[in-house]
C-alpha positions in Angstrom: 170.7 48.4 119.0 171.8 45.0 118.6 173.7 43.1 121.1 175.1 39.9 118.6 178.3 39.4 117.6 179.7 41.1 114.5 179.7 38.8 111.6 182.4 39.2 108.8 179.8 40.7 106.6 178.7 43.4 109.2 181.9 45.3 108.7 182.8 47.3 106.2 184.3 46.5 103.4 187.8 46.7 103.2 189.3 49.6 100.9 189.7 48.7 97.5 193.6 47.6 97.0 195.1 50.4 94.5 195.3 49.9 91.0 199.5 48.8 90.2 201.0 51.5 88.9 203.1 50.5 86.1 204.7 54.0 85.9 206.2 53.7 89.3 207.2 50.4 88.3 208.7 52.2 84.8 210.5 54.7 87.3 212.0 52.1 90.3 213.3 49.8 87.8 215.0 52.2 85.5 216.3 54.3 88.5 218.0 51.3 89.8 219.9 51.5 86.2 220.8 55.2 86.7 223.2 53.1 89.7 224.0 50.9 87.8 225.2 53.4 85.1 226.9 55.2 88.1 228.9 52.1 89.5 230.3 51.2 86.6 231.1 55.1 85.5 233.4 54.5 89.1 233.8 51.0 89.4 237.6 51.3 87.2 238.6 53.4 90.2 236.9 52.2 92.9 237.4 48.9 92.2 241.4 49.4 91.0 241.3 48.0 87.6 244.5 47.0 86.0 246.0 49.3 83.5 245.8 46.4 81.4 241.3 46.4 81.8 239.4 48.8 79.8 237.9 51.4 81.7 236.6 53.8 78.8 234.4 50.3 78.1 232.5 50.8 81.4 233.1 54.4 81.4 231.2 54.8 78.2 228.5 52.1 78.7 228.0 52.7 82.0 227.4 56.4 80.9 224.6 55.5 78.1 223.2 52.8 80.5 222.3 56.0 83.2 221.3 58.4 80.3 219.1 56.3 78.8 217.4 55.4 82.4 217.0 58.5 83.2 215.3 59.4 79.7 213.0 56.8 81.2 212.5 58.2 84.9 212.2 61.7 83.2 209.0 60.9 81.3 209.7 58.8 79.0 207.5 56.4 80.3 205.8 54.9 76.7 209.2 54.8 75.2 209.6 51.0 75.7 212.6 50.8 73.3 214.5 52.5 75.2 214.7 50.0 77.8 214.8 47.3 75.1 218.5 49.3 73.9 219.8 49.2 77.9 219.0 45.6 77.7 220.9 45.4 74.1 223.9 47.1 76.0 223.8 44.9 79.1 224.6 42.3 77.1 227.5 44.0 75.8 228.8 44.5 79.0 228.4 40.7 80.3 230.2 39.7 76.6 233.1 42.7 77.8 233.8 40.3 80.9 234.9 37.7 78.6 236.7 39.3 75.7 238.0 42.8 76.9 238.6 42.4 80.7 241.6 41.5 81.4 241.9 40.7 85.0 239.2 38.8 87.4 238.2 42.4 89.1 237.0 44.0 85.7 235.3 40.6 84.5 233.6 40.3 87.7 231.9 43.5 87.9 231.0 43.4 84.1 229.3 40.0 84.3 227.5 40.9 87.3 226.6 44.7 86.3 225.4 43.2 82.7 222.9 40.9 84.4 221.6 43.2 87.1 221.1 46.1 83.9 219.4 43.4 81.4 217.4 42.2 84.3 216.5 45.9 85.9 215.8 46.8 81.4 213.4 43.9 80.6 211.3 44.6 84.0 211.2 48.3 82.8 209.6 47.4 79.2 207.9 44.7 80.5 205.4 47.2 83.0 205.4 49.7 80.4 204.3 46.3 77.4 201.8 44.8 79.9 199.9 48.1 80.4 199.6 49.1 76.7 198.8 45.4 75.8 201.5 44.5 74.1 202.6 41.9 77.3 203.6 38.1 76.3 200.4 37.0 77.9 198.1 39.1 75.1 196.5 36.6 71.9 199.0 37.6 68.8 197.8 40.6 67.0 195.6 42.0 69.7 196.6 45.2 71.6 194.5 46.3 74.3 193.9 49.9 74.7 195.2 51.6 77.4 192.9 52.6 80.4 191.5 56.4 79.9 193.5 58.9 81.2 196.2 57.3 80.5 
């Protein structure tokens, strides 16, 4: 038995870190969208829109917003488009602020609801692009495979 001190490379190695899970990445950021789809389903009421302000605008894209999310959190995890479309609709929403809203209330809440959706949509298709090679960082026209089991 040895009476030294313990060097760094007497202990054991520390466990390995676990792999990143782009699915749970795939599910957080499109769940976050399901909110989002929900505030601005409420927001006409919550928020007291004017008569004047369009509610069926957030109403309806507030609903497709949270379907198409929860498509994603539901197992559509490969189904990068579909985050790509929310993104597509977030921008809608931020353009709504400046040519359907008619009061500061509604355009606040759109510009502000469109950013937070395109952001939470690109980070969703960019986990599920990155692990099927098809991220910004891969050469043109090479596609990785995807690890087995995958």
């Amino acid at each position: 038995m040895s009476t030294r001190d313990p060097r760094p490379g007497d202990w054991p190695p520390a466990a390995p870190r676990p792999a990143h899970d782009w699915r749970s990445d795939t599910i957080g950021m499109s769940g976050l969208n399901v909110l989002a789809g929900i505030w601005l389903i409420i927001a006409p009421w919550v928020l007291g829109y004017s008569s004047r302000d369009p509610r069926w605008n957030d109403v309806v894209f507030g609903a497709i917003v949270g379907i198409i999310a929860l498509i994603r959190i539901s197992g559509a995890y490969r189904e990068e488009w579909l985050s790509w479309l929310n993104a597509l609709i977030a921008v809608w929403i931020f353009v709504a602020a400046f040519t359907v809203d008619h009061t500061a209330t509604a355009s606040w809440n759109d510009v502000i609801l469109g950013v937070i959706v395109f952001i939470l949509a690109l980070a969703s298709a960019d986990a599920t692009a990155e692990m099927f090679g098809r991220h910004r960082s891969a050469p043109p026209g090479r596609r990785a495979a995807p690890p087995a089991g995958i």
